[in-house]
DRENMI-297955 format. One record per residue (C-alpha): x, y, z; residue in three letters; residue number from 0. Coordinates in nm, 3 decimals. Each point is the difference from the previous one (the first is absolute). Layout:
N
X:Y:Z:ala:NUM
...
END
This chain:
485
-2.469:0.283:-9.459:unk:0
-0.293:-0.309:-0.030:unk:1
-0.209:0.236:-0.091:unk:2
0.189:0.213:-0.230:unk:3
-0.198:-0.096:-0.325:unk:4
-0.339:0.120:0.131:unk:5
0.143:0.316:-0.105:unk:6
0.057:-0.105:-0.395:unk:7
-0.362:-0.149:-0.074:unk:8
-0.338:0.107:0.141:unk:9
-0.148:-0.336:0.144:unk:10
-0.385:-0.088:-0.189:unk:11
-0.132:-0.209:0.272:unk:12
-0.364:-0.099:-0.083:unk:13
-0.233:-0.292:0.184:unk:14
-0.338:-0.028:0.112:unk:15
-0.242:0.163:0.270:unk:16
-0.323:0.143:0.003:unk:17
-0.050:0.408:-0.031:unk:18
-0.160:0.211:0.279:unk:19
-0.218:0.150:-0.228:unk:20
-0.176:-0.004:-0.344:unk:21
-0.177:0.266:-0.153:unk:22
-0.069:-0.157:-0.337:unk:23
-0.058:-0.347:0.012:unk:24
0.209:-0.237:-0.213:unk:25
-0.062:-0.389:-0.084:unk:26
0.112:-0.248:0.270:unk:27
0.296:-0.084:-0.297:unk:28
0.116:0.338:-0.025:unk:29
0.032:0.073:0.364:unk:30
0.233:-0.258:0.056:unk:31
0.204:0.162:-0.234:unk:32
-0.010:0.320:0.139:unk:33
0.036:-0.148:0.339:unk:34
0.389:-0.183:-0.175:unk:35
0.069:0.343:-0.076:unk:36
-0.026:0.154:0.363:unk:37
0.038:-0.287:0.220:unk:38
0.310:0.201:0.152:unk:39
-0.213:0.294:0.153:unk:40
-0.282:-0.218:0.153:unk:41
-0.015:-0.057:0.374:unk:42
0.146:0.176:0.271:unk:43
0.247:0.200:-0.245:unk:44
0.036:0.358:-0.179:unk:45
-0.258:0.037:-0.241:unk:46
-0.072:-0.011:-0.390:unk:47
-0.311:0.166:-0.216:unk:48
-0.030:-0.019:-0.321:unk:49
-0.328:0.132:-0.267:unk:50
-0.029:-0.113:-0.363:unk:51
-0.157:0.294:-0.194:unk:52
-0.175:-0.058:-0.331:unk:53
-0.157:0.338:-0.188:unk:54
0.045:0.181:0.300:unk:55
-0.194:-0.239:0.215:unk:56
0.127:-0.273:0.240:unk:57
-0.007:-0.381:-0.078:unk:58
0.158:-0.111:0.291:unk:59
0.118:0.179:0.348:unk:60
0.171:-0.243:0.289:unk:61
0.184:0.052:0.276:unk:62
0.204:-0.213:0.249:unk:63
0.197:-0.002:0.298:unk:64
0.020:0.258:0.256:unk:65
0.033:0.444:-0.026:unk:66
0.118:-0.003:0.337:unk:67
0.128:-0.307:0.161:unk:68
0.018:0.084:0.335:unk:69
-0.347:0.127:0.018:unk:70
-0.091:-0.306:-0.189:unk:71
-0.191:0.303:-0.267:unk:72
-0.076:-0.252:-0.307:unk:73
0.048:0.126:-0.324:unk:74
-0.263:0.098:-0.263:unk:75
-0.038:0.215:-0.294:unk:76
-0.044:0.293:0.155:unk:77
0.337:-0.016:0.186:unk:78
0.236:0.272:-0.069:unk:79
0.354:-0.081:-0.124:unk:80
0.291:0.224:0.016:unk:81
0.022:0.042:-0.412:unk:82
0.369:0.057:0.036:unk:83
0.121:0.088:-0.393:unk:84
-0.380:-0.097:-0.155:unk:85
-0.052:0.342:0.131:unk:86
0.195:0.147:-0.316:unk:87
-0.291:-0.054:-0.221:unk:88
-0.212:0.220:0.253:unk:89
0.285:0.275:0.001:unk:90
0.043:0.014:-0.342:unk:91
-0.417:0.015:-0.048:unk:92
0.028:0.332:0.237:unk:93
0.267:0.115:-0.232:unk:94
-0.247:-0.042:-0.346:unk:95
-0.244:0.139:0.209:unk:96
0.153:0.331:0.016:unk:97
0.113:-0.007:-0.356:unk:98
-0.344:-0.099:-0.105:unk:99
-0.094:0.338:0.202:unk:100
0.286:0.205:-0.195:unk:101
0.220:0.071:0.322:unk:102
0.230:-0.243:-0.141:unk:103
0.154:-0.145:-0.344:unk:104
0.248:-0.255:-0.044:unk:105
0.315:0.221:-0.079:unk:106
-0.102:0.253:0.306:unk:107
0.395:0.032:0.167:unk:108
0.027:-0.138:0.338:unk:109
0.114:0.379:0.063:unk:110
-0.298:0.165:-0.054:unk:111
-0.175:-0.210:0.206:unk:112
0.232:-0.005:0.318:unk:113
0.244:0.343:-0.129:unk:114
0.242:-0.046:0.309:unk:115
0.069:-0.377:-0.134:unk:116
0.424:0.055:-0.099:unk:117
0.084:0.069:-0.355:unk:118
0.078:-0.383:-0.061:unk:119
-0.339:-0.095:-0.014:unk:120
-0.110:0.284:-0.263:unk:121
-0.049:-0.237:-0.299:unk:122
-0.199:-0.261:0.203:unk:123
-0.365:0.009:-0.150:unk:124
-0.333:-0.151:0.189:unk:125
0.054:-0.266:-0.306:unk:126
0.312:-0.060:0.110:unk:127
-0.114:-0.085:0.341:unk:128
-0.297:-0.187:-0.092:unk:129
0.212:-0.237:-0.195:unk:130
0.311:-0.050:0.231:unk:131
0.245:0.160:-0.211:unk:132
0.059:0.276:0.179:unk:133
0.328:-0.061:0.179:unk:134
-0.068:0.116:0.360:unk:135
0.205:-0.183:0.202:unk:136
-0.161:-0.276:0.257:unk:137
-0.067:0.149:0.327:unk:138
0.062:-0.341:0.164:unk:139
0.379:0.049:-0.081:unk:140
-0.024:0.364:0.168:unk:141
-0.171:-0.058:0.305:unk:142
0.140:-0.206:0.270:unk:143
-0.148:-0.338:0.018:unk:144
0.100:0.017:0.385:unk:145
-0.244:0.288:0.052:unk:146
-0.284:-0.007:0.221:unk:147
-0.224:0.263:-0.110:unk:148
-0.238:-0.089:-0.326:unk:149
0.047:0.184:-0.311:unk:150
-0.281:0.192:-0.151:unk:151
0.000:0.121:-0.393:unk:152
0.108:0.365:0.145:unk:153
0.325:-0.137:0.113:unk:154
0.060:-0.196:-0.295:unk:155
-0.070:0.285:-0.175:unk:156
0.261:0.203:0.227:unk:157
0.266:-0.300:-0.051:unk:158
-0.027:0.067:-0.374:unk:159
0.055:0.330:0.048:unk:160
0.333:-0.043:0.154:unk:161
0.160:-0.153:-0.241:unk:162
0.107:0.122:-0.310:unk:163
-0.024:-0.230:-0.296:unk:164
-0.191:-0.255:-0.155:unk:165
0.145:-0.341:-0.059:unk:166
-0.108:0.019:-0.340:unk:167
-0.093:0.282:-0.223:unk:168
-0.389:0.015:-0.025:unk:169
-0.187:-0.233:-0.268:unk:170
0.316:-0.143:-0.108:unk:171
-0.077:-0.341:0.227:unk:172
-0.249:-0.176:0.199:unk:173
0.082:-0.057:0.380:unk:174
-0.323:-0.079:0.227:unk:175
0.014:0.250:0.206:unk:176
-0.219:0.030:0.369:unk:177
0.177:0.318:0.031:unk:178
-0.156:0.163:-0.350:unk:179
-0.368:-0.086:0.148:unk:180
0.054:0.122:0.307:unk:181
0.070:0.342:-0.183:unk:182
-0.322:-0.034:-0.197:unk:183
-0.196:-0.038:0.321:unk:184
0.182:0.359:0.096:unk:185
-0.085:0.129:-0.360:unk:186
-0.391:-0.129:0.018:unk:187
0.024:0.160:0.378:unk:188
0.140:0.409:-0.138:unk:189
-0.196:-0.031:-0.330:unk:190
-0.324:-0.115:0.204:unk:191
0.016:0.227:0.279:unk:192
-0.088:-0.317:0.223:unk:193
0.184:-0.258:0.130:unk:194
0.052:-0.342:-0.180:unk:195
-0.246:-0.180:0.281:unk:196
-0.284:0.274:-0.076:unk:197
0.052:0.020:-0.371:unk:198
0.002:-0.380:-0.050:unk:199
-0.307:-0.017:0.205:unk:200
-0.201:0.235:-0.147:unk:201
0.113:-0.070:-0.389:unk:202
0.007:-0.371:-0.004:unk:203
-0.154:-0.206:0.345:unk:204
-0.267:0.214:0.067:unk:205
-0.087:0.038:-0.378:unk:206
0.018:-0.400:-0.105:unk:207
-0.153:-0.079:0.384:unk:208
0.296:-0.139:0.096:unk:209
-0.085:-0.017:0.336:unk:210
0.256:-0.179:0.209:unk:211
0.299:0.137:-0.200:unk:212
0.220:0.281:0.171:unk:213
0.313:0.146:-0.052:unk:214
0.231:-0.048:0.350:unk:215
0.093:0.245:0.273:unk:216
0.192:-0.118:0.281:unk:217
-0.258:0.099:0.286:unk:218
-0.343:-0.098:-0.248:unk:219
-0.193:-0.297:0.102:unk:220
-0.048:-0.191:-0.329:unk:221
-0.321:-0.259:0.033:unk:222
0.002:-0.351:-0.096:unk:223
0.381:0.016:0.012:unk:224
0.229:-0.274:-0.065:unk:225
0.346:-0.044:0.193:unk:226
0.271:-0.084:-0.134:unk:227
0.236:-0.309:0.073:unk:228
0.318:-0.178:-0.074:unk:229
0.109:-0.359:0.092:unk:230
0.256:0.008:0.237:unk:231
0.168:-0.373:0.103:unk:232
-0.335:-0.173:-0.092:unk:233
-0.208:0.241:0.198:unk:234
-0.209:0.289:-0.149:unk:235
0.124:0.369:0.162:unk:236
-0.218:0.310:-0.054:unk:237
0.225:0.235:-0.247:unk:238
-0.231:0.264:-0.076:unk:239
0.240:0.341:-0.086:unk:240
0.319:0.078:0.001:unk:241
0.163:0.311:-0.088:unk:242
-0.095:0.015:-0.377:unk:243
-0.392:-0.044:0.075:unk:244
-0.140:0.320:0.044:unk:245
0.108:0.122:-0.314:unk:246
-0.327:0.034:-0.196:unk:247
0.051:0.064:-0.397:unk:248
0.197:-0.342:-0.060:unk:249
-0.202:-0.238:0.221:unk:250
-0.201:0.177:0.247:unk:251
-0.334:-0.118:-0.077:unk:252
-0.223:-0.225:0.163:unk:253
-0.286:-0.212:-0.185:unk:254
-0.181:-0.321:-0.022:unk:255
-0.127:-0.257:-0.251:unk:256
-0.341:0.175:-0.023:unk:257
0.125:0.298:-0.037:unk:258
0.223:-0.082:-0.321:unk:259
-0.300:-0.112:-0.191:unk:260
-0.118:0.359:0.037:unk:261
0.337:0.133:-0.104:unk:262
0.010:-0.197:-0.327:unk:263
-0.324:0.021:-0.131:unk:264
0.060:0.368:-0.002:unk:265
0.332:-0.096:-0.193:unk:266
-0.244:-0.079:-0.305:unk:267
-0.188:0.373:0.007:unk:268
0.085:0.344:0.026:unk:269
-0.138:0.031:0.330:unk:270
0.339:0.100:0.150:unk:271
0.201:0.089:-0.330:unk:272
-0.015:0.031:-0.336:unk:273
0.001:-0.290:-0.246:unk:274
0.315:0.134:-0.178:unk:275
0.205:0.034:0.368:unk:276
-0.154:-0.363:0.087:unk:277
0.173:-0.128:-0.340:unk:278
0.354:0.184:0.116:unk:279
-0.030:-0.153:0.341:unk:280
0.005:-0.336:-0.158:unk:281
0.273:0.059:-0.263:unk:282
0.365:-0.059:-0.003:unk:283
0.223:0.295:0.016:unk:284
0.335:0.059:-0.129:unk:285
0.205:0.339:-0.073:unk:286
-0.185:0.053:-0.295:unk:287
-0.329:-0.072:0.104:unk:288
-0.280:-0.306:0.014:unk:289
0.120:-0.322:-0.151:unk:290
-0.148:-0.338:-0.025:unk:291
0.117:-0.295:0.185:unk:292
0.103:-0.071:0.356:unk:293
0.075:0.330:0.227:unk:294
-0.122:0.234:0.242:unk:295
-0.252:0.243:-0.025:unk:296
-0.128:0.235:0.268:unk:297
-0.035:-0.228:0.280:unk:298
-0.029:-0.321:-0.180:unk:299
0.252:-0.250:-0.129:unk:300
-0.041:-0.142:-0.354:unk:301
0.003:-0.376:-0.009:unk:302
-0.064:-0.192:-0.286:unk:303
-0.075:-0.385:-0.007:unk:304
-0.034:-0.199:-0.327:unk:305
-0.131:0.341:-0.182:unk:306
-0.246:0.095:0.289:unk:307
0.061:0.322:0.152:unk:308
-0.027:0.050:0.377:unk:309
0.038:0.290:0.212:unk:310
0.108:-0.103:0.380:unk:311
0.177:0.125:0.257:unk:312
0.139:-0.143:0.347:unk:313
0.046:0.127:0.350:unk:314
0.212:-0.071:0.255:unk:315
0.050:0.151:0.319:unk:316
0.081:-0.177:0.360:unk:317
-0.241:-0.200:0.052:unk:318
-0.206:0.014:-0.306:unk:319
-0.004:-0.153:-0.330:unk:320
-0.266:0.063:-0.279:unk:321
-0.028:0.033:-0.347:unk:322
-0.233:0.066:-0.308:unk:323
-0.062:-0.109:-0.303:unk:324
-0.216:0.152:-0.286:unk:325
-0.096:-0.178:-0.357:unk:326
-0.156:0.251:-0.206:unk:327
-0.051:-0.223:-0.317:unk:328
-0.159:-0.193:0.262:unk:329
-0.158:0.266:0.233:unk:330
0.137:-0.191:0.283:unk:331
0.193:0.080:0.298:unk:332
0.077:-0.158:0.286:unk:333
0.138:0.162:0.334:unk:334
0.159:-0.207:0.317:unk:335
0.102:0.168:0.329:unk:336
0.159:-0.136:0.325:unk:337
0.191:0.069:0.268:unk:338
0.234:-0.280:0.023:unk:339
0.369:0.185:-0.138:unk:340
0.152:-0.298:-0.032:unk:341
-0.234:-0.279:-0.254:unk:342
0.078:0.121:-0.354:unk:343
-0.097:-0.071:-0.358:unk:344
-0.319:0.206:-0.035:unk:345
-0.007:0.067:-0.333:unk:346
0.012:-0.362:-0.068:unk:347
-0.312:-0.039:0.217:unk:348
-0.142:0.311:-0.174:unk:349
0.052:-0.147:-0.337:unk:350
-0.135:-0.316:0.094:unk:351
-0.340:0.152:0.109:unk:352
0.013:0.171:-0.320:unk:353
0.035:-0.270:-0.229:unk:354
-0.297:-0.281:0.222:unk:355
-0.223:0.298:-0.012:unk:356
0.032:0.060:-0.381:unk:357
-0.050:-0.381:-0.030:unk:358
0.340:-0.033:-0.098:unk:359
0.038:0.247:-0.240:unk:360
0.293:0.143:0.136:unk:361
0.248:-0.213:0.071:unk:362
0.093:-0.208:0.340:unk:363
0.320:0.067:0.241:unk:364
0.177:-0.316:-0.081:unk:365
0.107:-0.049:0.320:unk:366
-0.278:0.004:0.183:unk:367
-0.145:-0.250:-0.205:unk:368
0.364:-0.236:0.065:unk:369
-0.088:0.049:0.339:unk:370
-0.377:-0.126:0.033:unk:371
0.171:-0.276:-0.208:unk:372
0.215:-0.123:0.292:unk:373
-0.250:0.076:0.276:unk:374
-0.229:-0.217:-0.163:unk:375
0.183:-0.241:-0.201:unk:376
0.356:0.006:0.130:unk:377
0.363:0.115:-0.142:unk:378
0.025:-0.310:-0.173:unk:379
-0.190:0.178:-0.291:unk:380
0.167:0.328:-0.001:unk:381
0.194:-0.047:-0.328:unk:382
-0.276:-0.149:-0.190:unk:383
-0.265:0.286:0.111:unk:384
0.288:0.245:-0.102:unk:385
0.077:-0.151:-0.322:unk:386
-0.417:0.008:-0.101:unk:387
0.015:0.372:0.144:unk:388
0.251:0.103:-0.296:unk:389
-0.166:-0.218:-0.215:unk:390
-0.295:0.213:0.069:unk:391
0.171:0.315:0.036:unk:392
-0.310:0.256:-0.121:unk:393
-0.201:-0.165:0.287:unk:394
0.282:0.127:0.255:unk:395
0.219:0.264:0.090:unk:396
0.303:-0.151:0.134:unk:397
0.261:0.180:0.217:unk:398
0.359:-0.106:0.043:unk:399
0.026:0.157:0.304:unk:400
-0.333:-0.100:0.095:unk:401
0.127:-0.420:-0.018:unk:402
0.263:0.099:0.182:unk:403
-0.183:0.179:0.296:unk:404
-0.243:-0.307:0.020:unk:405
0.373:-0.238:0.060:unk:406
0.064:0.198:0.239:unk:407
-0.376:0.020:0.161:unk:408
0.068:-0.356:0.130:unk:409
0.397:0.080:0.043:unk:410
-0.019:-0.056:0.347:unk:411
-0.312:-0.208:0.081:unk:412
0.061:-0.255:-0.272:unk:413
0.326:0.063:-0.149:unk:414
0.026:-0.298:-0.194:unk:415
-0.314:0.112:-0.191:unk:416
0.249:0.338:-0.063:unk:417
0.214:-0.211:-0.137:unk:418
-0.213:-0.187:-0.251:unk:419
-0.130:0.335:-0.142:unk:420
0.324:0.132:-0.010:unk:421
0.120:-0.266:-0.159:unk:422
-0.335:0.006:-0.272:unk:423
0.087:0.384:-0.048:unk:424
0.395:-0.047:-0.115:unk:425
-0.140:-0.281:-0.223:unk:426
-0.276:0.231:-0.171:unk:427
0.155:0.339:0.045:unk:428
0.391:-0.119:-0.059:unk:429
0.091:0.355:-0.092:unk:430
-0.145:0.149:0.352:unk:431
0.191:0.088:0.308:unk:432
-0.244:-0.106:0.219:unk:433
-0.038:-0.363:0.023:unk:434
0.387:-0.017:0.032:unk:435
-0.025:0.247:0.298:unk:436
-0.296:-0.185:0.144:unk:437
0.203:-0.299:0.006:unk:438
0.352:0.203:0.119:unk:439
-0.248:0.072:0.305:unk:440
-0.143:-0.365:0.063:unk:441
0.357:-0.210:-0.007:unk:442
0.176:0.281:0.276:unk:443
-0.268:0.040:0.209:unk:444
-0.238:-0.310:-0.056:unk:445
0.206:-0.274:-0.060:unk:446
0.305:-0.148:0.175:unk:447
0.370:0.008:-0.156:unk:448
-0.104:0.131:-0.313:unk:449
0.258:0.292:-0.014:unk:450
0.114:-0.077:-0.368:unk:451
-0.387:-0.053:-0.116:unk:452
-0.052:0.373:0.170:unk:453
0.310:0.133:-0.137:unk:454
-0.088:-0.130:-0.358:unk:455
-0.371:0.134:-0.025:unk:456
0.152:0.393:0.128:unk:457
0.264:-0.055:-0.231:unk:458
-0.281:-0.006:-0.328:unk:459
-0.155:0.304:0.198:unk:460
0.285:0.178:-0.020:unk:461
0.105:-0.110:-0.357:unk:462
-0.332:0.098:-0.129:unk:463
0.053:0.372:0.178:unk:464
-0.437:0.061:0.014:unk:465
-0.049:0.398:-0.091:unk:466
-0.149:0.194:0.287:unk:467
0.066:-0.286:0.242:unk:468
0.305:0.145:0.201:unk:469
-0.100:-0.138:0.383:unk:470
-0.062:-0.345:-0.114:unk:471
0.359:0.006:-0.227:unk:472
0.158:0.162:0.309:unk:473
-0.170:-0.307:0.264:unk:474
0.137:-0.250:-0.293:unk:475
0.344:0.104:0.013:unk:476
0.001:0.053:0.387:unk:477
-0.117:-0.357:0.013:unk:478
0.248:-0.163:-0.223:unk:479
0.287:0.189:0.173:unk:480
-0.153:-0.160:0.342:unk:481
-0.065:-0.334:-0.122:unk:482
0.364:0.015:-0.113:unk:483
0.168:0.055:0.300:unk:484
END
């Protein structure tokens, strides 16, 4: 149970090292910065790369730490991640592809694609699927997790087959769904004629020269590979598959840095698609059709941040986390990949490469600035740095969550630092759960006969009832019912 709130916040742990490679130079000033930002994946330990692309071309490509640990393989930009779920944008490209051909449109049935598919799925449309509002139920919930045996998109495909109803009717909801692109790797596969690894080859690596990217097969050697790991008790253990990692359509793909640069410049040209398909790619859908604002389109989530739109999209997979970010006001994008499963907050890294490489014209993760604070000046100034962050507030993007995951980055080094940015959070953010929580955690595992102080902070968790936020509410009450006893 110590370590049961690891499981409510994503930890942002940043410091300082140096990188095991630079392609574009930067100043000695901006290096350290970038060097804060990965400090976590330098040495002997799972790897992180990351490229900055401006107008299609790179500004800055690093890597650090290791691709394969125990054959001490260092990491560079070449290396080739598992792309877990960044892979849906790659999918969803094959997809235009063929529409942009005319063997496809957006209302084609699922039916006439794959006719054997039961009559349930009749009114699911390659829209539907594209945008995760198809209803196909998850094959994680219909394959045994116990299994030995790795599931391919066939199979999946099979699973679907068996059952006989959706768990929504189609277009009426959105429900990320791995299952509904594992079907459109099947779909790109029978309109095609080839399968998804020779179609994605030929239509999209070979044609941008994206040379070390490959779509997996269990038995294919894939160069430049990265492995992936987990930390297990303080140590790092190799976690490379499991049953889920074969399948191709959802997260199958492999890539690096290098090879992303290619991929979006092509993003702004017609090279692969259309410009109209592009434009529907990056657009919201609903049941009615594109909208404006936050969303998903076809392999891209919506964000927006203080008016700016961005289009990103994270993976995760055992062993691997990445994520990417594109500004298109901006024509900026910025991709990180490693193979550490375990170090989160990506997107907060992503966001803030974006915003030093626009020269701060997109705004900074606030709490990654808090925590360069401390390093360098101490927790003593936490409040006050917070206090001239709001005051500032165009300048910086802050996340609630994100304050809270950098408490609990020190929660067991330095607890009493947890504390005072805890405390700093409940003072600034009264009206948010998570200070209280933070603090619920500190006083019953941190501090010594403080029960009632525990009891207390769970108790304004509780009372406040966060939307959406079900396991921590659940660990709350479970924790005031034990500290009662």
């Amino acid at each position: 149970m110590k370590n049961s709130y690891v499981v409510v916040f994503l930890l942002i742990i940043i410091g300082a090292c140096k990188p095991s490679e630079a392609v574009v130079k930067k100043s000695e000033v901006d290096q350290e910065l970038i060097n804060f930002l990965f400090r976590n994946y330098t040495g002997e330990k799972p790897s992180a790369s990351f490229v900055v692309i401006k107008d299609g071309e790179m500004l800055a490509c690093q890597s650090f730490g290791y691709a394969h640990l125990e054959n001490k393989t260092i990491a560079n930009c070449e290396t080739n991640y598992r792309l877990a779920s960044v892979t849906k944008q790659f999918t969803a490209m094959g997809v235009l592809i063929l529409i942009d051909q005319g063997k496809l449109n957006y209302e084609t049935k699922l039916t006439e694609v794959i006719p054997e598919f039961p009559e349930y799925g009749q009114e699911i449309t390659i829209k539907n699927l594209l945008t995760h509002r198809s209803g196909l139920q998850d094959y994680a919930k219909l394959y045994p997790e116990d299994s030995e045996k790795q599931l391919v998109d066939k199979e999946v495909l099979n699973l679907l087959m068996a059952q006989d109803s959706l768990l929504f009717p189609a277009n009426t909801q959105f429900r990320y769904s791995n299952s509904g692109y594992a079907v459109l790797a099947m779909i790109i596969e029978r309109v095609s004629g080839k399968t998804f690894k020779e179609f994605m080859t030929e239509a999209i690596f070979e044609k941008l020269g994206m040379t070390n990217s490959t779509v997996y097969l269990s038995d294919s050697q894939i160069k430049n590979r990265a492995y992936g790991y987990k930390v297990k008790e303080n140590n790092f253990e190799k976690k490379d598959q499991n049953i889920w990692s074969a399948i191709q359509g959802d997260g199958g793909i492999y890539s690096s840095v290098s090879d992303y640069a290619k991929w979006d410049k092509a993003l702004y040209t017609e090279t692969l698609i259309r410009e109209d398909l592009l434009q529907d790619a990056f657009s919201n859908w609903d049941e009615n059709g594109t909208t404006d604002g936050k969303g998903y389109g076809f392999g891209w989530q919506i964000e927006e941040i203080k008016g700016i739109k961005y289009l990103a999209h994270g993976g995760s997979t055992i062993g691997f986390l990445n994520t990417t970010m594109r500004i298109p006001s901006e024509r900026l994008t910025v991709a990180i990949f490693t193979n550490n499963g375990n170090l989160g907050g990506l997107q907060r890294k992503a966001l803030f490469l974006a915003s030093h490489f626009s020269n701060g014209r997109l705004p900074m993760p606030a709490e990654i600035v808090l925590r360069r604070e401390v390093e360098e000046h101490g927790i003593e100034n936490v409040a006050t740095k917070l206090k001239e962050i709001k005051v500032n507030s165009n300048d910086y993007d802050i996340s609630e969550d994100g304050l809270v995951g950098l408490g609990f980055s020190y929660f067991n080094s330095e607890p009493e630092k947890a504390k005072m940015i805890f405390e700093t959070i409940t003072v600034e953010y009264p009206d948010f759960f998570g200070g209280y929580y933070g603090l619920g955690q500190y006083y019953a595992y941190k501090a010594e006969d403080k029960n009632e102080l525990a009891i207390e902070y769970y108790k304004k968790v509780v009372d406040m009832n966060p939307v959406g936020r079900e396991r921590l509410m659940n660990h709350a009450k479970n924790m005031i019912k034990k500290l009662s006893e």
